[in-house]
N, C-alpha and C positions, 0 to 999 in steps of 0.2 A: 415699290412700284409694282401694279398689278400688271399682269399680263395682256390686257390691251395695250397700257400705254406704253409696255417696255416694246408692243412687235409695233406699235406707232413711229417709236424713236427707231428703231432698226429699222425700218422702212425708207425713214426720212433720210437716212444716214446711207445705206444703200443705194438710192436714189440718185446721192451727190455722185458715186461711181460713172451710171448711167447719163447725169446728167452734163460732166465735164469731162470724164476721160474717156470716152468712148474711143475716140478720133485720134488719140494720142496714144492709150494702152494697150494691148489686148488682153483680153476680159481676162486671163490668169493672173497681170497683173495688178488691178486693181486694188488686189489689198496692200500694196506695199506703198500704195497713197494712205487707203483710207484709216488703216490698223493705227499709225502713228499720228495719223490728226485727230482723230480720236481722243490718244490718249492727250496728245499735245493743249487740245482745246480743253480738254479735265485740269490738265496741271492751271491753263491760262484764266479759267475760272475761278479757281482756288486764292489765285494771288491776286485779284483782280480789286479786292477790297481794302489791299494793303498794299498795293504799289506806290502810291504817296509816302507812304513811310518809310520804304527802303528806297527809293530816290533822296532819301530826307537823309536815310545814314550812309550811303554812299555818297553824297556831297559833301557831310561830316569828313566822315576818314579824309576825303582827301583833301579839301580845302585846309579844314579845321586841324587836323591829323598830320597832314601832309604827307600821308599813303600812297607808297608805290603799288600794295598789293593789297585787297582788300582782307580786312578781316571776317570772317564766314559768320561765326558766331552771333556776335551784333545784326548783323544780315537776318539769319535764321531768326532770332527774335522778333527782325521785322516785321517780319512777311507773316508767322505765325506760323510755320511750320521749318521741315530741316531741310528745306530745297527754297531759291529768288530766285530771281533775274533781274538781273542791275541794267539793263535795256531800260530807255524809257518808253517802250512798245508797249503795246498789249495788240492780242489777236483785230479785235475793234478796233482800235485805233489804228493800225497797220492796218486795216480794207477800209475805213472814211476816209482816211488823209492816203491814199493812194491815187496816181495817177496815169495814163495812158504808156508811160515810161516804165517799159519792163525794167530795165536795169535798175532804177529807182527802187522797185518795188522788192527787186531779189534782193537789193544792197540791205534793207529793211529789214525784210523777214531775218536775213541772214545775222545781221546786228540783231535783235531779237532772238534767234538761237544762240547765238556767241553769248548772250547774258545771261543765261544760265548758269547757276551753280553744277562742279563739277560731279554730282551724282544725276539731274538729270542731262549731263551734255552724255554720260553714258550709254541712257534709254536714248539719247537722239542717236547714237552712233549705232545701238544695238539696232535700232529701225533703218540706219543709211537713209535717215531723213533728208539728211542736206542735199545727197542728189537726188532725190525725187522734187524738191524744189526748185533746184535748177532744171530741170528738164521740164515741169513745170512751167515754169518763167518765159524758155527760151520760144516753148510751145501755145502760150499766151491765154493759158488757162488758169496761172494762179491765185488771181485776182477772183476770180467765179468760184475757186473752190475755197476760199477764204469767206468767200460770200457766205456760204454754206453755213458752212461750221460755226458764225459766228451769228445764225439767222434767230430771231427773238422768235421763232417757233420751235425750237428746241431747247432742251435745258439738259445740258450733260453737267451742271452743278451737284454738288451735294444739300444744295438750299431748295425751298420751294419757288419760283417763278411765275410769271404771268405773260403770256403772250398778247401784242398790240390789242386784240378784242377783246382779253379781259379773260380768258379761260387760262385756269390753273394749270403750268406744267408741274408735276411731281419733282421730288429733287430724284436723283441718283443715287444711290449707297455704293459703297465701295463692291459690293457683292451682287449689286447690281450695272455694276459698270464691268465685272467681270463676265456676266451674261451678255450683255450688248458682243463683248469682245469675242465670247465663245459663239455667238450664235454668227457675228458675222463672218470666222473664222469658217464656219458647218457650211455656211452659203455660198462662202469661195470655194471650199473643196469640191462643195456640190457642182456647182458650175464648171469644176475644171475636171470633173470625174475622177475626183483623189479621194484618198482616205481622208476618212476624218479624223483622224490624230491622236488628240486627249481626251479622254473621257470625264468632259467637263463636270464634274458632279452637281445633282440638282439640289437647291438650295436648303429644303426639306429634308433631304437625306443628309445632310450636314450638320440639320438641326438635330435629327436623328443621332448622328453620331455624336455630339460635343452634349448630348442628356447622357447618352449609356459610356462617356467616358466620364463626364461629372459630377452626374450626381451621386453614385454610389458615395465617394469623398465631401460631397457640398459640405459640411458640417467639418473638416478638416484639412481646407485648401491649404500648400505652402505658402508663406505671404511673399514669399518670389518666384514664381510659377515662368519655364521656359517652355514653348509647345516648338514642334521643328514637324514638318513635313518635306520628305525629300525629293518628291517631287509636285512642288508647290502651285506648279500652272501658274496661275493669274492672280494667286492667293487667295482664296477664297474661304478655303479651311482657316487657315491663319485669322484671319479677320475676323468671321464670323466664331470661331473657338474666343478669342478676346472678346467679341461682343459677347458673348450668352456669360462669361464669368464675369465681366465688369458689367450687366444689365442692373440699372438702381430698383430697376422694379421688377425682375427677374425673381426665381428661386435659389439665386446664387447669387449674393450681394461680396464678389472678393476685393478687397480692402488695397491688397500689394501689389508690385509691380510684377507687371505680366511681359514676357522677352518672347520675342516670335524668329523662326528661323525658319529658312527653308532654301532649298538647291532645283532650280531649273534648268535644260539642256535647252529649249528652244529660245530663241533668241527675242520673239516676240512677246509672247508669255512672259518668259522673265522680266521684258522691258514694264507690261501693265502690272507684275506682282510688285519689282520695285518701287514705281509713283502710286500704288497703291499705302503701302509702307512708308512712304513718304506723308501722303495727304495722312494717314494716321498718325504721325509724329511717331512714328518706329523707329528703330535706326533701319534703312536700308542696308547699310552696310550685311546685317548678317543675312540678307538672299543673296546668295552666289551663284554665277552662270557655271553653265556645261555640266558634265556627268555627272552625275550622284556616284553610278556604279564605276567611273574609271578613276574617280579620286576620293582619296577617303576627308572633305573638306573640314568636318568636324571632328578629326578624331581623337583630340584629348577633349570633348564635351559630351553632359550625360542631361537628357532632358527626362522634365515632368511628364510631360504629355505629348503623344505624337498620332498623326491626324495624319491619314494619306489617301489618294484613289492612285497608284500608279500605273502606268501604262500595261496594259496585260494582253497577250498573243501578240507581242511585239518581240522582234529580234532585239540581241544586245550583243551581234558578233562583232559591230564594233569598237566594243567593249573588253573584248573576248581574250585581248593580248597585255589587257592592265589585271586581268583576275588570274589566268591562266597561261603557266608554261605547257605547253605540250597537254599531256594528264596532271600537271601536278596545278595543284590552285597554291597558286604566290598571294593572293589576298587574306590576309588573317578575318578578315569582317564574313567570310566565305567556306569556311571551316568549323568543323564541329568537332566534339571527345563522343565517340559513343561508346558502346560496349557490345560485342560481339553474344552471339548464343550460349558459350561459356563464360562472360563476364570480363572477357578481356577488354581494355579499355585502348580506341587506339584516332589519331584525327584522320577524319573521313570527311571529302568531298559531300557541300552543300551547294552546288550549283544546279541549277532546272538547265535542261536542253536551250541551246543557245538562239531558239526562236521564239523563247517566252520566258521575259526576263523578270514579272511580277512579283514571285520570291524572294526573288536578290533584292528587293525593297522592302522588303517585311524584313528580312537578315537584316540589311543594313537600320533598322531601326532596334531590331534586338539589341545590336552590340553599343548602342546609344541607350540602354535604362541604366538608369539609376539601381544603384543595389540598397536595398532595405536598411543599411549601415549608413549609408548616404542621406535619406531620406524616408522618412515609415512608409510612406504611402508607396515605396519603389517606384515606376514609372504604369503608364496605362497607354496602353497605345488602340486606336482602331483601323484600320486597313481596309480598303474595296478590293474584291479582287471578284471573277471568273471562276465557272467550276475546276479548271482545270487546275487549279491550288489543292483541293481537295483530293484529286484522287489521281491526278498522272504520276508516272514514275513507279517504277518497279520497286518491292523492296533490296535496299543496297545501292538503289541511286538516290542522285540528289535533292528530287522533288522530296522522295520518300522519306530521305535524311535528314530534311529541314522541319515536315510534319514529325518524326520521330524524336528531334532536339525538342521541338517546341512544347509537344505532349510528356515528354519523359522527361523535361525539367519544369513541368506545371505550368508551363504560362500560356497554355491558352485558356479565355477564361468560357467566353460564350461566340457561337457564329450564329447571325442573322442571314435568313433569306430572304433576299427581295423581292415584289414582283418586276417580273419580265417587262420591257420596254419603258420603263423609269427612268433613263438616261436619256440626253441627246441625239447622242449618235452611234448607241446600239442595245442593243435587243435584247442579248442576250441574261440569261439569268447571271444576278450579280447576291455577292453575300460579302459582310459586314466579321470582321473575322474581331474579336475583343481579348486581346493581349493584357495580363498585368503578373508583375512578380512579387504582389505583397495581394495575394489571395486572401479574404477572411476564413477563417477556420472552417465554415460550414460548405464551403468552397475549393476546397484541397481536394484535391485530386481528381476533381470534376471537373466534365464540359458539359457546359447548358446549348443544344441547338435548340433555335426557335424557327418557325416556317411563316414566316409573316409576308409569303408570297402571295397570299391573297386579301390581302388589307391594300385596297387602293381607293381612289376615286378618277373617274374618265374626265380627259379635258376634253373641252368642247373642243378643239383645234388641237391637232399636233404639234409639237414644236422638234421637228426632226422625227428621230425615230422614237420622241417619248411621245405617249398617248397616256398616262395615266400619274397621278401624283400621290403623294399622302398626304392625309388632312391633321391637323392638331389633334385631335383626336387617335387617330391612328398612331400616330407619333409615342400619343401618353399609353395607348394601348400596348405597344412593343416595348417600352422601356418599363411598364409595369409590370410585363409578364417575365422581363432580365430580373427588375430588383426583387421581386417574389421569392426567384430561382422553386420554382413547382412544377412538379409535369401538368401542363395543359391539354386537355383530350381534343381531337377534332372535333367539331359541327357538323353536322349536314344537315341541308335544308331538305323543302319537302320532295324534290325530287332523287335524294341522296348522295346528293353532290356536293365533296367538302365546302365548308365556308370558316371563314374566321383563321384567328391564326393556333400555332399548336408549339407548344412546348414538352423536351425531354431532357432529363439528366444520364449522363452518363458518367461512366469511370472511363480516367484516361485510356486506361490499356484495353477499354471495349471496342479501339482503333485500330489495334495491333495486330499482327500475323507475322508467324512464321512464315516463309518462303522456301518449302523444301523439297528439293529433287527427287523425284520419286523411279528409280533404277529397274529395266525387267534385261534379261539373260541374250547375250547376242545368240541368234543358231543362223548358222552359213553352213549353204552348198558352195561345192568350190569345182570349177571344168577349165582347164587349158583349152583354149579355141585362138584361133587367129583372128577372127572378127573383135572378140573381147580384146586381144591385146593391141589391134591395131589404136584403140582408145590412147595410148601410151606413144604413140605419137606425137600427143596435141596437152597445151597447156589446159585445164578443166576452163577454166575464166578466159580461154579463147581459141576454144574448140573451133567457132563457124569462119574467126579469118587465118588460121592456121590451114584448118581442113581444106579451102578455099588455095589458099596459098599449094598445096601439096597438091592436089586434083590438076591441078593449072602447070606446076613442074617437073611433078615427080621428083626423083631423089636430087636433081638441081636447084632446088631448093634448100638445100645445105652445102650451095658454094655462097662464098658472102657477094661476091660479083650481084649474084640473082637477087638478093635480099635488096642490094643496095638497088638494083634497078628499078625493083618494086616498089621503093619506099613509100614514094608519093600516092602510086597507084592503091595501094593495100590500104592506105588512111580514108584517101576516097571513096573506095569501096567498103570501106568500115561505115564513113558518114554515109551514103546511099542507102545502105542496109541499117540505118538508125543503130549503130552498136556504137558505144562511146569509149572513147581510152584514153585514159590517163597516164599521166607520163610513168610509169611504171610497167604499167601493160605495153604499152608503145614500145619502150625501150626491150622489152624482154621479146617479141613479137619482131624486131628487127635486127635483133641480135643473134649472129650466125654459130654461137659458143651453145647460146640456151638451145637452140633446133638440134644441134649434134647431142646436146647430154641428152637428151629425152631421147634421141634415135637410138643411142646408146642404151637407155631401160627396156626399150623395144624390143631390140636386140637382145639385152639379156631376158626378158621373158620369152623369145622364142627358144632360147637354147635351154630353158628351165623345160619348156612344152618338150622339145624332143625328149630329156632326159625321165621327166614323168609319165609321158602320153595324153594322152585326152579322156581319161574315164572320169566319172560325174563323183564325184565324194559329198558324204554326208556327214563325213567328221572331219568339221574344218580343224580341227587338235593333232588327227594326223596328218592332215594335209601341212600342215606347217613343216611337220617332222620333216615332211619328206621333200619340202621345197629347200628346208635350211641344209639338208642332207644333199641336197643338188649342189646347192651353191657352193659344199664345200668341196664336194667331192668334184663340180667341174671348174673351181677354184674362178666364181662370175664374182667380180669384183661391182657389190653393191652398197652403197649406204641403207643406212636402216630408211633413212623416208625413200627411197628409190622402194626395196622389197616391200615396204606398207605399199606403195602405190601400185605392183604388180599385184598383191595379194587383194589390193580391190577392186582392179582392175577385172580378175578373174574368179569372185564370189561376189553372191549375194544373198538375202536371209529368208531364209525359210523355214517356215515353225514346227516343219517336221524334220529338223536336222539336231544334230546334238547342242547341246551349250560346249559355247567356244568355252574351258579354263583360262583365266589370265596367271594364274597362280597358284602356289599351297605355300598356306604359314602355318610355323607351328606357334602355337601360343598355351604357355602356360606360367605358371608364379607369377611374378612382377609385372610382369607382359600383359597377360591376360588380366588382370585387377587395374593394369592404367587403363585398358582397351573399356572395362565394363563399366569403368566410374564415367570415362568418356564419354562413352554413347549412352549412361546410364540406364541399364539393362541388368538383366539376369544372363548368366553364361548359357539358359536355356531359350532363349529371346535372340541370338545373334544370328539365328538365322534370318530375322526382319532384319537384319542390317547388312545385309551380304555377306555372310560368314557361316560356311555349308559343314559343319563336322563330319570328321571323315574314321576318324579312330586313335587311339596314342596321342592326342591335344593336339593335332592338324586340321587344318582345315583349307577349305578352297574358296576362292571367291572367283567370282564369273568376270570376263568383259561385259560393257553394257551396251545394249543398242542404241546408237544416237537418234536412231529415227521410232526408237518406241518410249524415248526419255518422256516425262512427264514432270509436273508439277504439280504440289496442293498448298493450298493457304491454310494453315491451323491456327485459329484466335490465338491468342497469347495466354487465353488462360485456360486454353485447355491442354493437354500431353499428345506432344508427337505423335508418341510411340500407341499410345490410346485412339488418336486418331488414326493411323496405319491400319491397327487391325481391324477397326471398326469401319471403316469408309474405305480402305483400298483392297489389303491382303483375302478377303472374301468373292470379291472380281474377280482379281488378280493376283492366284497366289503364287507366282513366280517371281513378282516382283519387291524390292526389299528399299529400305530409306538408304538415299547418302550422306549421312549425317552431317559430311565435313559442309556440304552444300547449303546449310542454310541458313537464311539471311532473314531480319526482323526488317519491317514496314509495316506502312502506316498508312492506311487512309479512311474517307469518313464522307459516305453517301446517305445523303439527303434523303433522294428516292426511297432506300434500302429501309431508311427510318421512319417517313411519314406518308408512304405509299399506303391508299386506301382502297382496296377492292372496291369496285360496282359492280354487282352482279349484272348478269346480260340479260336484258330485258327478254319474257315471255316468250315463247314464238305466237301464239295465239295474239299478244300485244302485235308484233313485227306485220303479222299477215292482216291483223283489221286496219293495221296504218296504210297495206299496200293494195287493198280493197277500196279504201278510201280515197287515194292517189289518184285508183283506175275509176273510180265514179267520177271526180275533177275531171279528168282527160277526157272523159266520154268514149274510152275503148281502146285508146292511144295505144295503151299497153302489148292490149292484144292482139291489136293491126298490124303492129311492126313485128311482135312471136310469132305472126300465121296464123294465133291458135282462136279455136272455134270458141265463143264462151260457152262454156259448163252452164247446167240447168241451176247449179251452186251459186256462180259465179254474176250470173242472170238475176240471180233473185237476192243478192246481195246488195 
């Protein structure tokens, strides 16, 4: 169906919203009429040509039979597919033979849904069809919206038709009934100012996908091929992956039986992928409702091929309590083995931040390939995702840990870029991510990225937020420059502006980095002051309703009487001042025990102040001395986080003070040879690692400042310890690696790789353009600057 007649038929179909439930729905509701008549009048076309003949064995069984409960099977052969309806209805014949008698008309319909076989009574229930027909009924509109749907100007068949005048309607394809669904789905949301949901993929990009997963293998299909996407929408992947491998006239002529499988959470969606698979002669049975991510539905099955666009910049916290206890991930489909900077191997969390669950569908398609043992070709998978697959996530988290599984056990093979607004209902740049675990040889250890974001063609009309398509052409273009695997250079035309598309190979580990803390030397001044200490007062995380509270009672503030009076009031004046508390803060904040212990630190840092005085110190090393020498000698009963908190309370850092010491070790024999193999260094090099020699195999190491902590990313194939001296230790030679700190990630920018400079045009260019501007305007320019024109300017 070409693109007039598919926004002809959504029109007409639309229409019916407007034209019967106005007066009875409010326009959010409208799709939960029109979604399910929809599909309802698909399935009632399907059988419409073999209802004589399942009325034929339904009078069998049971005359002949003498059947209390029908046999399905006979049934299914009827009708020609694995779904009837033993009703002797049809949609037509229920709106000709109908009469001014609603109750008549509902008793109808309804006997008509009841004859259903039990896989579509399911799609009726997943729609809550049956009550929108009695409300319907009671509201005396169901008769008009029957009218509709059954009007010989439309054709939601899969056959070709002709309307009363003789003009050809198009038939419907299963892939094109799921467009009708998605696009009238984008128009409800539109209307009711919602999101737009699934990123229903476009038809093109499908085709795209199911060449660059095929054909590489066309010449050695399994002759029993399972494809599963796990989050199947409306099915379309599904469908259309079966059509291009059983096409007769295709480049892929596959012989065996082909099994489709897929998991949907939306209830609607689910209902069109199932009668989808139904009108296929699929088994329905293997699409399954609800979460992909909160049940593992397949988990003793390993598929051929997997095909997905899942949801991306979408939460999955309602998911969050079947993957995760606490920090620990309970999901095995969700875990990985990796290997630390030393090679220890240990399972680490693959989950992305719990407001972009796109990952978690790529994982869960992982732990479904086939292994090579299994099957030669192992499994292939292709995935839609968003940029933020490629490079969110720090190394050592999830996001990072999923790119570092994927890359460090070889399977990703190639990612495609898209262009921009190709989709429905968003914009943004999408990419084609190409998974396999039986790589050909010339393909180990590589990723091929291609930039095929500028291969489009413009539609005359938007459909949503897609403005632009791929042509056949472009199609062979992209999938010829995967099977090549050759660096492809950019284009530019004649104004030097990329064109066309570009290919590059890389080595896995061109992804990778180190992630290492880069350490420089704490120096603190240190002053006993009473303004400093009064800080010790108040919790750090609620300084302004502590402070607030104390200004307002003074030291009556630590009877619990006062607190409790306050309670209400202090929450109030928390929300008025926009501060927010949680039940943690709250509790501690009205708690008469916590105000005493901190009055308590207060207290002991003023009796430290008498016993030291107040002169300014530049060596926070003996200021310690002489604080710890207080405490003993006027026996202040502190915890150690109590004296950390007076000691920050009352220094701060200054780069003309000493380095604070944390320590001296001594290291020598055994000691010093596990240390150097450790940090793998020369005993002459440990000063790059914090390790200052002092004489007799001692040495000292510094505290570090938190607020001068840094970071560097070092590729993975290049040396730390090479990169320190070369890129940091010449800055800043104070500062030294922390070796224990570092962590491997993974990520991989597009930009970084097929970014093309344009030089910035001429000024001599910029100023004849702006000369030109000001002859157009006839002076414009210069009326509005004030300014006089020049004898230059004049004669230009």
């Amino acid at each position: 169906m070409d693109h007039t007649s598919h926004n002809r038929l959504i029109s007409f179909i639309w229409s019916i919203a407007d034209d019967c439930l106005r007066d009875i729905y409010v326009r959010g509701k409208y799709r939960d009429v029109i979604l399910p008549m929809v599909v309802l009048r698909r399935l009632d076309t399907l059988l419409e040509p073999t209802k004589a003949a399942v009325l034929e064995e339904v009078e069998f069984q049971k005359s002949e039979m003498g059947a209390t409960e029908l046999d399905d099977e006979p049934l299914k052969a009827a009708s020609g597919y694995v779904f009837f309806n033993t009703s002797k209805w049809t949609l037509k014949q229920l709106f000709s033979t109908a009469t001014n008698n609603r109750q008549i008309l509902l008793a109808n319909v309804e006997d008509y849904l009841n004859g259903y076989s039990a896989n579509v009574q399911e799609i009726i229930e997943r729609f809550k069809l049956k009550d929108q027909i009695k409300h319907m009924a009671n509201k005396d509109v169901l008769l008009d919206v029957l009218e509709k749907f059954v009007s010989p100007y439309i054709n939601l068949s899969p056959n070709p038709a002709e309307d009363p005048g003789g003009k050809k309607l198009p038939p419907l394809t299963n892939l094109g009934m799921g467009y009708v669904f998605e696009e009238l789905i984008r128009k409800f949301n539109e209307e009711n100012n919602e999101e737009a949901g699934e990123h229903f993929t476009p038809r093109e990009v499908i085709q795209l996908m199911t060449h660059l997963v095929f054909d590489p293998i066309k010449d050695r299909l399994p002759p029993v091929m399972t494809i599963y996407d796990p989050a199947c929408g409306s099915g379309g992947m599904l469908t259309e992956s079966q059509n291009f491998i059983k096409d007769p006239e295709g480049l892929i002529r596959a012989t065996g039986d082909v099994y489709l499988y897929g998991k949907e959470i939306n209830d609607e969606t689910y209902a069109i992928c199932k009668s989808d698979m139904m009108i296929k002669g699929n088994n329905p049975e293997n699409i399954k409702p609800n979460s992909t991510l909160a049940t593992d539905e397949f988990a003793g099955q390993r598929f051929d091929f997997m095909l997905s666009n899942p949801p991306y910049g979408k939460s999955w916290a309602t998911d969050l309590k079947y993957i995760k206890d606490g920090k620990d991930v309970i999901d095995g489909r969700f875990k990985v083995e990796l290997a630390d900077y030393w090679g220890d191997k240990s399972i680490v969390d693959a989950t992305p931040r719990s407001s972009d669950g796109q990952l978690l569908f790529l994982m869960e398609m992982i732990t479904k390939m086939k292994s090579t043992d299994a099957s030669p070709n192992g499994s292939r998978i292709a995935s839609v995702h968003n940029g933020s697959s490629l490079f969110t996530g720090d190394a050592g988290g999830g996001e990072s840990n999923i790119r570092r599984y994927i890359i460090e056990n070889d399977l990703l093979d190639a990612i495609i870029q898209l262009p921009n607004n190709l989709f429905y209902n968003t914009g943004i740049t999408t990419y084609i991510w190409l998974l396999s675990n039986a790589k050909p040889a010339e393909r180990k250890g590589k990723v091929q990225l291609i930039d095929a974001s500028l291969l489009f063609r413009k539609l005359r009309k938007n459909l949503g937020d897609k403005n632009c398509e791929f042509t056949p052409e472009n199609i062979d273009e992209i999938t010829n420059a995967y099977l090549a695997f050759q660096p492809i250079e950019r284009q530019v035309d004649a104004n030097n502006d990329p064109v066309g598309i570009a290919s590059q190979i890389f080595d896995g580990t061109d992804f990778g980095y180190y992630k290492v803390t880069i350490e420089r030397p704490d120096r603190r001044k240190a002053q006993f002051s009473a303004d400093r200490l009064a800080a010790l007062r108040f919790d750090k995380g609620l300084i302004a309703p502590m402070q607030h509270l104390y200004e307002t009672h003074g030291d009556a503030i630590y009877e619990p009487a006062t607190l409790k009076a306050e309670a209400k009031a202090i929450v109030e004046w928390c929300e008025a001042n926009e501060i927010t508390l949680n039940a943690k803060n709250r509790a501690k904040l009205l708690d008469p025990k916590y105000w005493l212990q901190l009055r308590d630190v207060h207290v002991a840092g003023h009796k430290l102040m008498t016993s030291i005085g107040t002169d300014e110190y530049r060596d926070f090393n003996l200021f310690q001395d002489e604080v710890d020498a207080a405490i003993k000698a006027g026996k202040i009963k502190l915890t150690a986080a109590d004296r950390t908190a007076i000691l920050n309370a009352i220094s701060w850092y200054d780069k003309t003070a000493e380095i604070i010491i944390k320590k001296t070790v001594k290291l020598s024999g055994d000691k010093l040879s596990k240390l150097l193999e450790h940090l793998g260094c020369e005993e002459a090099n440990l000063a790059d690692f914090g390790y200052y020699k002092t004489g007799n195999g001692e040495y000292l190491t510094y505290e570090s400042s938190t607020d001068l902590r840094d970071s560097e990313s070092v590729p993975l194939k290049d040396s730390i310890h090479r990169y320190y001296q070369a890129e940091v230790k010449p800055h800043v030679p104070e500062a030294w690696i922390a070796m224990d700190s570092v962590k491997i990630g993974y990520e991989i920018s597009f930009n970084k790789y097929f970014y093309r400079h344009k030089p910035l045009r001429a000024l001599e260019d910029v100023a004849a353009d702006i000369l030109a501007l000001e002859r157009q305007t006839d002076g414009l320019i210069t009326n509005i600057l004030g300014l006089a024109k020049t004898p230059a300017l004049a004669g230009a």
